[in-house]
Structures are given as C-alpha cells and as structure tokens.
N, C-alpha and C positions, 0 to 999 in steps of 0.2 A: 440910283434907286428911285424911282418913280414919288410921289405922293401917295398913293393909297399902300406902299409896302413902309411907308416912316412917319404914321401918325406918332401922338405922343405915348399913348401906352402906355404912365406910368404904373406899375402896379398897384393895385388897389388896394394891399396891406401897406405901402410907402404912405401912399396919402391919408391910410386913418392916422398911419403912426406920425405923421406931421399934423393933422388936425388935433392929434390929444397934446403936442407938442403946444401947441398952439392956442388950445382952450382950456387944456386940464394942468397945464406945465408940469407934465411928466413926460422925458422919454429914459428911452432903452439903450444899451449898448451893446444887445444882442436879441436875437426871436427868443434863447430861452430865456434870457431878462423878460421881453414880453410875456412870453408866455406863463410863467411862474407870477407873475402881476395878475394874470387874467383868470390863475387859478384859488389864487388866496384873496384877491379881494374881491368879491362874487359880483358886489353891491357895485362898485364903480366900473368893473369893466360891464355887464351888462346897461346899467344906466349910458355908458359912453357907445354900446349900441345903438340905443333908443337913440340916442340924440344925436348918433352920425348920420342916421338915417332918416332921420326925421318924422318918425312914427308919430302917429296924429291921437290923440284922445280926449274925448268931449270936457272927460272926469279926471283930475290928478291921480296918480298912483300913491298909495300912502306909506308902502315900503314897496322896492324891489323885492325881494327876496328875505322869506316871513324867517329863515334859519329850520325849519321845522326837516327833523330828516327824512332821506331819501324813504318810501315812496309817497308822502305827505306833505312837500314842499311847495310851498304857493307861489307863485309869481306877478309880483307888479300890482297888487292887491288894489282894486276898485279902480286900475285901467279900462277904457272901451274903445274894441278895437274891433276889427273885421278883416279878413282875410281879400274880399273879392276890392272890397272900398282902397285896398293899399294897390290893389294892378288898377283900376280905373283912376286913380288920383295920376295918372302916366298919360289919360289919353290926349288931354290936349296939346302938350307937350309934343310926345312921339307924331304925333298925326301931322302935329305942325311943322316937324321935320321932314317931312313925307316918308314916315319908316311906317311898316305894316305890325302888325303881334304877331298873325302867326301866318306861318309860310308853309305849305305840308305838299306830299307827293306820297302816290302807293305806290303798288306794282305795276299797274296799267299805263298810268302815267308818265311815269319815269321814262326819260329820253323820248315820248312819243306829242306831248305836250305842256302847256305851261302849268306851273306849279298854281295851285289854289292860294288868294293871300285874303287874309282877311284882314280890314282896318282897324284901329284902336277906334273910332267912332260905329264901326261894325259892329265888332266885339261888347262895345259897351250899349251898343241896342238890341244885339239878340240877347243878351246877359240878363238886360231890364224886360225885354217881353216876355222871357220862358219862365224869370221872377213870378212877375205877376200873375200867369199862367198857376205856377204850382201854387200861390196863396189863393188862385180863387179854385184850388181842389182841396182847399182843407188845411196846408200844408204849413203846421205852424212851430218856432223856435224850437231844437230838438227833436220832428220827426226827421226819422231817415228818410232820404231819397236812395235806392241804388240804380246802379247802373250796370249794365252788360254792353260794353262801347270796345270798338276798339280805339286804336295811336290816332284816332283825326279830332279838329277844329272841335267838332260835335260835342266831344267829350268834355275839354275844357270848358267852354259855353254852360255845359249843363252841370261841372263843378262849379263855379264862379255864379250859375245864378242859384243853386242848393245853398250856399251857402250863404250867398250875400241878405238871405230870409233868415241865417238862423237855421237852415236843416242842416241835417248831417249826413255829407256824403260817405260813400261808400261803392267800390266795382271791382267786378269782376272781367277776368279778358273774354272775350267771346270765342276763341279757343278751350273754354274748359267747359265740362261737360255739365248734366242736368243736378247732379248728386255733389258734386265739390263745388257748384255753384251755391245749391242748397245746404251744404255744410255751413257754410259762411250767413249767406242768408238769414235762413233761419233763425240767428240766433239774434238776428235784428231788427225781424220786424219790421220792414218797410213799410211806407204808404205808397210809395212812389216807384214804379219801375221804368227805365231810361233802357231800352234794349235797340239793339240794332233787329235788321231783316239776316245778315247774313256775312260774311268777310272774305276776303281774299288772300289766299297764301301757299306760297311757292305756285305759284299760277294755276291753282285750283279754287275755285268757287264754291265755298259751305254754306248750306243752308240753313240757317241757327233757327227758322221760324218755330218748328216745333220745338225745338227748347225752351224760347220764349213763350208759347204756349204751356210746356208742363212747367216752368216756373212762376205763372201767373194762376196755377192750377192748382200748386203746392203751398204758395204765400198767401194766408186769408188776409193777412194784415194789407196787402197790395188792394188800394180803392180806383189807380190810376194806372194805366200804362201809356207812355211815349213814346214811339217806335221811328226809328231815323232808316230811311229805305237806302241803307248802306249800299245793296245791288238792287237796287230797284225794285225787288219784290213783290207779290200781291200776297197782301197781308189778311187776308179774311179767315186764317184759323187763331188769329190773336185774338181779333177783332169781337169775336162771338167768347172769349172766356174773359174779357176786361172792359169795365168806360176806357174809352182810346181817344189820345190824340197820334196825328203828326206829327214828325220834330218841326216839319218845317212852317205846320201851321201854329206849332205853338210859340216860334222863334220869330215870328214874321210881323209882330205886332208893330208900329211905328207911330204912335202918337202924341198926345201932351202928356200923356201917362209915362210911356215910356221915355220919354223929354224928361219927366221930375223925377225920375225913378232915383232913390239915394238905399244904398245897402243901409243894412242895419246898425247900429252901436249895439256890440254885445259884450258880455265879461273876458275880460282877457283868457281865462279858464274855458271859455265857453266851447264845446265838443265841435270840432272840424270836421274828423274824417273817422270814419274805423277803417284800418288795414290790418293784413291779415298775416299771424306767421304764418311757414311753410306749409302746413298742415299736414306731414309725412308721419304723423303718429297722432292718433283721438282727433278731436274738431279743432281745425286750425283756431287758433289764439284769435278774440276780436279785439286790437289796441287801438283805443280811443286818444287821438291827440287834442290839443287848444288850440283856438286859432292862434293865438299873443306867442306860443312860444313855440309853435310851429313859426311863423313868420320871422320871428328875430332870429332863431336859429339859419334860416333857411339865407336871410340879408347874408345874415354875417358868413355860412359855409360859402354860398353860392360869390358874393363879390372880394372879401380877404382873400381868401383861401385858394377858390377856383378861378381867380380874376375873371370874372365875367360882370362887364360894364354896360350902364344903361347904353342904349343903342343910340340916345340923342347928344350922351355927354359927349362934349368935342373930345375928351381922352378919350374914349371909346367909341367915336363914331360907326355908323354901321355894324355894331357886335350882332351874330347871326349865331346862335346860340341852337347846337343839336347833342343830344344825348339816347342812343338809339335805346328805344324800350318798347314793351309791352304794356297796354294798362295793368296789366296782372302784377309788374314788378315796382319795388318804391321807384326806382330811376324817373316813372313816369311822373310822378310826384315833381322827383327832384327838375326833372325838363320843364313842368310848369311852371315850377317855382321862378324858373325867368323874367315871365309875367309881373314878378311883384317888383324888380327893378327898371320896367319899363326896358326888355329887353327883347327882340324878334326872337322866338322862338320856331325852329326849324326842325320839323316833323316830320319821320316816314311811316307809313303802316305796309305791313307787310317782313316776310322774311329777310333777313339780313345778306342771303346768301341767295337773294334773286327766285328765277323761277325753278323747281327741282322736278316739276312735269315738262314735256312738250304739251304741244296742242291734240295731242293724239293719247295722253297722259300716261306717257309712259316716264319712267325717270330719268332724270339728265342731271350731271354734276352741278353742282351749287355754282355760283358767281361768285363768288365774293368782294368782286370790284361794285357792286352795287352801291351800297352806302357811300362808297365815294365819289362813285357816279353822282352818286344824288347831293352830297355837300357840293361837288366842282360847278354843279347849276347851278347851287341857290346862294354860293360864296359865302359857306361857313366860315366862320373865324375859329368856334371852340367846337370840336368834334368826341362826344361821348361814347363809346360804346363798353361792352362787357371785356373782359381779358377772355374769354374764351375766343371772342370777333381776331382781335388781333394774331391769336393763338392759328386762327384756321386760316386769316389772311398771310403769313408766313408758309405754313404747310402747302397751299395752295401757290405759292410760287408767284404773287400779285404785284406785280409791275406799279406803282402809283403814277409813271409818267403814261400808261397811256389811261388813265382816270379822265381826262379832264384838265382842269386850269385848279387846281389846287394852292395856290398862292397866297391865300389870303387863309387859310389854318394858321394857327401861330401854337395852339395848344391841342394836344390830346388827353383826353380823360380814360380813365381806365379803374372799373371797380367789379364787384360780383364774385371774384376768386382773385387770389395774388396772381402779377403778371409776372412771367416770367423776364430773365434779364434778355433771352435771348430774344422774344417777340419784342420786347423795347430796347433792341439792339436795331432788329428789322425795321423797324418803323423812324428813329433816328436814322441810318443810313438810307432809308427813302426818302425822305424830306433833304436831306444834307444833298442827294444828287438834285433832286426839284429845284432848288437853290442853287444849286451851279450852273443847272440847265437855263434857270431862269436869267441868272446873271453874264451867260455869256452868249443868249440872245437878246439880253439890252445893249452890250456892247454891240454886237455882231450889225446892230440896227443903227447905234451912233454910226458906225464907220458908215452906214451906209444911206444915211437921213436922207442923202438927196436923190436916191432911186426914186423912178417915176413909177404910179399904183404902188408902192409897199404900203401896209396897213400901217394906221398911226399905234405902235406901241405903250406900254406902261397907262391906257386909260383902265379905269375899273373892271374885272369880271360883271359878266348880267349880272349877278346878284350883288354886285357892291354897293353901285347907287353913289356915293356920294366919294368924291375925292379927295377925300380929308377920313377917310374910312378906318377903323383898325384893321391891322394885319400883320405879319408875320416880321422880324426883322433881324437883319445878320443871318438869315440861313436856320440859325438855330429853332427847334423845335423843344416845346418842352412842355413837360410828360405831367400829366397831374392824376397821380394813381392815387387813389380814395378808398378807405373802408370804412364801413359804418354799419349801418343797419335798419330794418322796417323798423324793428322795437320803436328806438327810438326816433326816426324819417330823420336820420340827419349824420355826421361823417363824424368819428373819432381822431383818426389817423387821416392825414394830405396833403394836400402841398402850399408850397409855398413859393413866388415867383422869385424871391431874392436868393434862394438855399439852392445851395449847388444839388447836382442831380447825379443819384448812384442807381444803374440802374439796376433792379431786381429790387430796392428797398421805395419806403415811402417817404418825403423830403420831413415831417412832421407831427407833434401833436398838434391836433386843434387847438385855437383859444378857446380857453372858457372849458376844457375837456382834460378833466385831473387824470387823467391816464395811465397809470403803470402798472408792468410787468410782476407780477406777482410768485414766489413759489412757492413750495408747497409748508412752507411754512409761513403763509401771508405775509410776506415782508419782500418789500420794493426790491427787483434786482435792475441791473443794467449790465449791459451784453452776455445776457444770458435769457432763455427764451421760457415762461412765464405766463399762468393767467390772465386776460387782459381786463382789469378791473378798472370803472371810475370812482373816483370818494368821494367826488363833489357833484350835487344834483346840477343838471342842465335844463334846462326850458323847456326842452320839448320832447322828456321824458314823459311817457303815457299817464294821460291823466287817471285813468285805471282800466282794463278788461273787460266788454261790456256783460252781464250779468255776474259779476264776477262778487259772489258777495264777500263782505273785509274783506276783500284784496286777497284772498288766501293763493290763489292762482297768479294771481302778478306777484307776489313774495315768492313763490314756489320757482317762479321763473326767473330771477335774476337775483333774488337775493337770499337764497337757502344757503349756499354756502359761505357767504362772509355777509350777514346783517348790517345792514346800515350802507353795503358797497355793493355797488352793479358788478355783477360778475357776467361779461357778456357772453362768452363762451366761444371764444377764440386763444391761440398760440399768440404769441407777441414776444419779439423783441427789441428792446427799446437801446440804441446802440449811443455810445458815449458822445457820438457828434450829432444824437437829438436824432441819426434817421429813425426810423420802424421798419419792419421783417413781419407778417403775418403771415404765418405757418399753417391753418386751417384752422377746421375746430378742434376745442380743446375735448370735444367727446370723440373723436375717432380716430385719436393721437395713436402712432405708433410706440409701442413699449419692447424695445427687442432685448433683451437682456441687459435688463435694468438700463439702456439710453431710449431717452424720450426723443418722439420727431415730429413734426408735422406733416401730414399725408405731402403739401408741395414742395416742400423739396424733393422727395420722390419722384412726380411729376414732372417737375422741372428737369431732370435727369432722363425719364424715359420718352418724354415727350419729342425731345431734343433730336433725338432722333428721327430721320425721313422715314425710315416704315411705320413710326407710329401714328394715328390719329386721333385718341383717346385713349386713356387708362382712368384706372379703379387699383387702390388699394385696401384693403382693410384689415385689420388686427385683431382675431380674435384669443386674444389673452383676455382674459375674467375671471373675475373673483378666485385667485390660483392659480387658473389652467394655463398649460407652458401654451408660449405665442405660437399661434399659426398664422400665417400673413398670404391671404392669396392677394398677386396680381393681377389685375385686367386687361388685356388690351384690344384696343380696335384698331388693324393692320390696313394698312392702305389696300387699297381692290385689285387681289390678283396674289395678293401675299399669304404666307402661309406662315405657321407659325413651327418651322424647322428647327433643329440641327441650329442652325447658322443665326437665325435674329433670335431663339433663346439664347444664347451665348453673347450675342450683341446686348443683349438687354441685363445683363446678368453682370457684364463686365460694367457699361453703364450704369448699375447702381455701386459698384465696388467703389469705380473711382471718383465719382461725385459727392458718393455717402460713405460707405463703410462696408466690407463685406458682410459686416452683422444685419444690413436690412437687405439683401438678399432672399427674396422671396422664396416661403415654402415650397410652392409652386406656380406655375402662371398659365393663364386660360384665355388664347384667341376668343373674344366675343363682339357680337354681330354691333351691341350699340352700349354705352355706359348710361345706366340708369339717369337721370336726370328729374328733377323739380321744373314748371312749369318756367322758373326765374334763370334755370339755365346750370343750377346747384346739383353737385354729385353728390348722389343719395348712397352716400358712405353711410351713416349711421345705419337706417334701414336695414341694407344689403347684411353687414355686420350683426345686428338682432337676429334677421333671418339664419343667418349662415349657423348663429349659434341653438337655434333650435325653435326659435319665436314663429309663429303662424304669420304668415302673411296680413291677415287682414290685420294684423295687433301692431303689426310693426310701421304699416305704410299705408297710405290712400292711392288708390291707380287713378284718380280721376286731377288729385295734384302733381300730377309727373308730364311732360314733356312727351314719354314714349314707352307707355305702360307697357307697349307688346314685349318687351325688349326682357319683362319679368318673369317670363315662362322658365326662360333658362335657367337663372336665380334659382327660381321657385325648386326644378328639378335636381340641380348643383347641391343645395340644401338638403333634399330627401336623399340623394344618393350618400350625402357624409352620414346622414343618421344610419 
C-alpha cells in the first residue's frame, strides 16, 4: 500500500478523547460513557470545545451556559467572537502548506478543464476588499446582506465578508423564482443584494437578470446591488432599477487597506445568518442563528463526528472536503463550514445527475456518474451528497470503476432523508471492488517494476498533492449518515469512526445532543420508535425568528408540545447498542389500524425494487376518519403500472412490513412532489388530498417541480 492510501488518520473523536484524557483527567470506557458526560455536564463538555479548538476571544466568557431554559439560553456570556476571523486565522498556515480553500467545477467544466482553485491568501483579500466595499455603502453591524448566488467560490467570499462586518447574511438558490424569493426576503429587509446574471443546469442556460431586476424592484430596503456575471451577461436592465456594482470590481481591491483588513470582535450571540424552513405552508420560517454557536457546533459536528481534518494537520493531510448542495439547502452551510477548520473545500454547481438536455435541448437521461467524475479530478477524501443521490446512483446501474481514480474517498456522508440499507449496501460493495481493483494492480506492477515505459505507480491522484496525504485504508469505506436540521444548522444523530457500521441505521447520538425517543406518553423509550425530542439546549439553537415578536412562533414551532423540550418533528428509534433508525416525519406518520410507521420503511420496500424510481405515500386518517393510504409511484420509462408490478408492489409491502400497510390504492405518476432541498412533500399532498385548497397547503414556488401539482390538484377534486 502506497503512502498517500496509509497516512495516519487517527480519528478525530480518538484524539479529543485522549486530549480530555490528558488535560481534564477524564476518560470513558465507552462513546455512551462519552456521550452521557456530554449531556449532563453542559458547562465542561462545551468549555472542553472551546479549548480543543482553540477559539480566540478578545473578552473572557463569564459562564458558559447561563441554565436559563430552552428557548432563552445564553451561551459563553461576554465571549467575542467572529465567524469569518475563525477561517482566516488558517491562511497562513494552509497557504504555507501549498493547500488552496476552495477547489469548484460546474457543468461546462467538468472533464473539459481545470478546476478553479482559489488561495487562502486569495480568499482572505477578496473577503477584505468586498468588506470594505459594503462599509462604504452604509452597511453596518446587523444590516442584512442577501444574496441570490449559486454553489461557486462567489458565494462564500461574499458570506465571510457580510459577515466579518457584523451583517447578516442571508440566500437564496437562483433556481427559485421572483415570489418564494420575496417570501423570504421580505421579511428581512436587506440593504444589500449579492445576485448573480444567471446559472447553469442540466445543460441549460437561465437567465435570472429579470428576476434580479423584479427583486430590486420589490425590496425598497435594497440601497446597493452586486451582480457577479455568472454567464457573462449584459446586465443593463439591473443596472437602471439599483446603484450597482460588479462582483469583480468590488472583490478586486488589493491594497494597505486590504493588507490591515481584521474582521470584527462581535458578541458571541451576535446574528450570523437567517435561513429558511421549508416554506411548504404560510411564509417560510426566518431562523436567525449566532455566530459563537453556530461555529462551536459546526468544529465539534464537522471534525468528531464526520472526521473531516484540517487539510494541513499531518493526520489529515490533503483532507478535500465535498458535500454536494444547493445554496438553497443547509448542506451548503454545512460544506462551508470546512472553511472554519482550515480545510479545502471541494465544490460543484450544477445538477447532480449531469446534463438532462442535448445541445439541440431535447431531453437525455441523467448521468449520474457526474459527481464522481468530479470528486476522482479533484481527489476528494470525504464525499457528501443527499440519500436520494445514492438512491438514483443504484437505480441507474453506476459502475464506480469507470468514474475515475476514486482512491483517495475514505468516507461517504449521506443526509436529507434516511438511506436505505440497500443504497448503502450498493455503495459498500463499490468501494470493496475499487480496493481490490486497486490492490491487485499494485501487486500486478510489483511483479512487473522492471518493465521498460510502465508508468511509475502508487504516486498521488492530481488532486492529492502531497504524499503524506489522507486517504482511504484497508478497502474499507465508511458511511457517515447524518440527520439534523436548518432549525437548528447542525446534526442530532451521526456517526462515529470507532462504532461499528449497520447499514440502514445511524452509528449515533451527537455529543452535547440530549436526544431521545419519546412516546406518547412523553417518557424515554429504547427500541421502540418515538418522538424525537432534545432536553437539553445546544448552541446553535436559533437565536429567535426574525420578526417574531415573544418568540410566540419559535414556541409554536418546536416546543408546543412538550415545553421546555425541542420536539423536532421526526420518527426515531434509539436501539440498545446506541444505533438510531429515523423513520420520517412524525407529521405524515402512517396510522393503519392502530400500528404507527414511518413513511421510509415503506420506501425502502417499494423503492427496492428495479421498476421503481420514486414513490409517495400518505395517510389520510384524521381526526376519526378510517385510514385511506394512497401510494405513489414513478415507474421506470416504458413501464406501466399492470396486473403484474401491482402485485410486485403489493407483495413487497407484505413482506418487508405487514399486510396491514398495503395500500388502499396506488397511482403511476409522472414525478413525486418535492421541496426545493430535494424533501417529499408528504405533508402537503396529505392536507390537499384531505380537502385543503392548494394555495393553503403549499408554496409552488418552494418546490423542485411545481408542474408535477396539476395532477395532485385534479386526484383531490375527483375524491371530493
């Protein structure tokens, strides 16, 4: 085995838990010993954050954690801290190693030339010139900045300098329309708008310019607009409704100014970002988080939990850090969050699933070897995407040996909906052949070292860089499935690199994340499935909703049902050897005569199947009425829904579940509803079906693929 496939890689929960060994003289004799330490003493395991990390503050903290209950809990009281000053405190470090921040590729790109890398002394001067830029439009601690950006460099750049002022950022995907943008909007009041000219996806060219004109048209609060010529654009229908800059001439500053530029020291509490819930019912939710506890949450999720190591530490050498998203979904969030460990973050914009036009723009099947295309160029180490990704990389039959040089993955992440066992069956036995493939062309090349022209073997893929590199080792692959949530921007349930791996469950609770399964009689169960409630506040719970006067809406939202405890609105169950099971939400739970389910197990059953490509269930039992359960499905292209695959599907729920959830009936349809973030709009579909008016129930402008609603819409009127 080469050098760059056997760096050290200790895991990064091994060495906190020997650093407290070490400095706090406590350890554990198990993760749940850890973890129950991390839940009842609030005050020392977060303090033992701070200081593994080595967070910086001008001003002492005068308590961690004031006791005050959830949603009134303070954090680290008369700390000052800064979100953008924790990723630049990396650059001279990283740069000196000759590692880049961030590495990105779109669609046009991809396999036709080199990826874009930007430098940690790049980064920290476009960061300081666009700074400067928005303080001399006005832009002072607390105004919001937004943005309409998509997944590139751009984006980040212009979080890190919104906030390293003290504003507060805020965006939107440039995917979504003029009205779900202004739902959001609106309610905030920008001074500053960061918009692109236009995107690229599935190999079509959108032109966003008039959007960004009716959004600078609709926002009076907007004094400034930004505009990054994403396709090159002429921009002169902005230009005449806004004062305009360039991105690139407000990013392009390089002087003594930008040489002294230092973020700001701001309260730990101090507002970072608003994002957004789903917005599938009234005006999406605006949840305002801090920086101090966005940040310590994100250390601790991102390097314990998902081992993802600074890219300069020699245990982590070369860490190439991708988690595919949208700026529309938290993931993007969480991808940046890289940044704060000094860690290369590796970016694509564009569709997951390649080009779905020709050049003649007719339709053509998805790719789905894309994303891997694109990690085997850039020599990811940690590979992110949605369980749906995996879910269509299976269906689609994708080879991973012909991807590329995939060697240097060691970890898959996987969150958005529960993965099934059987996509993280697929993706294990991909990796397991890579590794054999790999290992018996090292051999194949010993025997042969003294062939004359053979290429010299085991040096680094292009994007490894350095021979001391992290990467993958023993063959093994391992799975880091994550649930959490916008609410709070940060993971409940995850993994863990020491805990053995089941696949279908998740290896964990969080540290620091009081976690359990609750019934319906609010009392703790285990292996049995359960509201998923936390008791104890975490950091980087919202610091409140913005116009949201006393909280009455963030109370209404997570803690109506049990006061004083996050009720986050998920299935859970928490099994006796510590794994987790999340079954969907707890609002679109199936009820069939009197046994409770979660929509994915259903799922997981009908999906399993080769003629499936998506399904929909939903339950309309309410208040009384006996269950009706229709199922959904999307049949592969050419299929029909006969005789012969009802009865395939019908038998596949018997024998996975029960004959009791056996659909009323079931309906071939063209596409399953979806949420912009990729979420089956079960609830929705369920309100409508039971008699609710469309616009009451759902926003078309938060979905994915509103056309898809007609049908719905009609399905509805015909039951009334």
């Amino acid at each position: 085995m080469t050098q760059s496939l056997s760096a050290p890689c200790v895991p990064k929960i091994r060495l906190y838990q020997n650093w407290l060994r070490d400095t706090r003289g406590v350890s554990f004799d198990s993760y749940d010993a850890l973890w129950r330490w991390s839940v009842t003493d609030l005050d020392a395991y977060w303090q033992s954050i701070w200081d593994y990390f080595d967070l910086q503050s001008p001003t002492p903290h005068s308590v961690v954690c004031d006791g005050a209950p959830m949603p009134d809990t303070r954090w680290f009281v008369g700390a000052r801290v800064n979100y953008a000053q924790q990723v630049l405190r990396h650059v001279a470090a990283a740069d000196g190693a000759g590692l880049p921040a961030i590495i990105s590729h779109n669609e046009q790109s991809l396999g036709t030339s080199a990826a874009r890398q930007l430098s940690w002394p790049e980064l920290r001067r476009q960061v300081a010139s666009l700074a400067l830029h928005l303080q001399a439009q006005g832009v002072q601690p607390g105004d919001r900045v937004a943005a309409y950006l998509p997944n590139i460099p751009e984006a980040m750049v212009a979080f890190l300098a919104t906030v390293s002022i003290g504003g507060v950022w805020s965006i939107c995907a440039p995917d979504m329309g003029t009205n779900a943008v202004l739902d959001r909007f609106q309610q905030i009041e920008p001074k500053v708008l960061i918009a692109c000219d236009g995107v690229t996806y599935g190999g079509r060219d959108i032109d966003r310019r008039a959007v960004v004109a009716e959004l600078c048209a609709a926002l009076p609060s907007v004094r400034h607009v930004i505009v990054q010529r994403n396709l090159g654009l002429a921009t002169n229908a902005i230009t005449t409704v806004a004062d305009y800059a360039g991105f690139t001439e407000a990013t392009g500053r390089n002087d003594a100014q930008t040489e002294a530029f230092e973020p700001l020291w701001l309260a730990f509490d101090h507002p970072l970002w608003i994002v957004y819930s789903s917005g599938t019912t009234g005006l999406p939710k605006p949840i305002v988080h801090g920086h101090g506890g966005t940040l310590l949450v994100a250390l601790a999720l991102k390097n314990l939990h998902n081992d993802i190591g600074s890219s300069y530490d020699p245990n982590t050498r070369g860490e190439r850090y991708h988690w595919y998203s949208s700026t529309g979904w938290v993931m993007w969030n969480a991808q940046l969050s890289g940044l704060l460990s000094g860690t290369t973050c590796c970016i694509f914009d564009g569709n997951p699933g390649g080009r779905t036009v020709d050049a003649a723009g007719n339709k053509v099947a998805p790719d789905w070897t894309t994303l891997w295309r694109f990690a085997a160029e850039l020599g990811v180490t940690f590979f992110g995407a949605g369980a749906a990704f995996y879910a269509n990389c299976l269906k689609a039959g994708v080879d991973l040996a012909e991807c590329g040089d995939l060697s240097r993955i060691r970890a898959l992440g996987s969150t958005g909906s529960p993965l099934s066992a059987e996509a993280q069956a697929w993706g294990t036995e991909q990796f397991a052949r890579l590794s054999a493939n790999a290992a018996h062309a090292v051999a194949s090349v010993g025997a042969n070292a003294a062939a004359p022209g053979r290429p010299k073997q085991g040096t680094a893929p292009s994007g490894g860089g350095d021979p001391h590199s992290v990467g993958k080792r023993g063959g093994d692959i391992w799975w880091c499935n994550i649930s959490g949530g916008t609410d709070f921007c940060g993971a409940f349930i995850g993994g863990n690199r020491e805990l053995p791996l089941v696949p279908g469950e998740m290896q964990c609770r969080l540290l620091g994340c009081a976690v359990e399964a609750w019934n319906e009689q609010g009392q703790p169960v285990i292996d049995e499935v359960g509201e998923l409630v936390c008791r104890q506040p975490i950091p980087s719970m919202p610091l409140y909703l913005w116009g949201d006067v006393g909280k009455q809406r963030y109370l209404a939202s997570y803690f109506d049902v049990y006061p004083g405890v996050w009720r986050h609105g998920d299935w859970l169950k928490i099994n006796r050897s510590g794994g987790c099971i999340i079954y969907g939400r707890s609002d679109a739970t199936i009820n069939r005569y009197g046994l409770r389910m979660g929509t994915s197990e259903l799922y997981s059953a009908v999906e399993a199947l080769p003629e499936v490509l998506d399904s929909m269930v939903v339950d309309l039992e309410y208040l009384g009425r006996e269950s009706y359960m229709p199922l959904f499905v999307v049949l592969r292209e050419g299929l029909t829904l006969d005789d012969a695959v009802r009865a395939k599907l019908v038998e596949a729920i018997k024998t996975a579940l029960s004959p009791r959830f056996v659909p009323n009936e079931i309906f071939q349809v063209a596409q399953i509803p979806r949420t912009l973030s990729g979420k089956k709009q079960e609830l929705p579909i369920k309100k409508l079906l039971l008699g609710q008016p469309l616009e009451k129930v759902l926003n078309r402008e938060a979905m994915a693929n509103p056309a898809c609603l007609d049908w719905y819409v009609a399905l509805a009127r015909a039951r009334r």
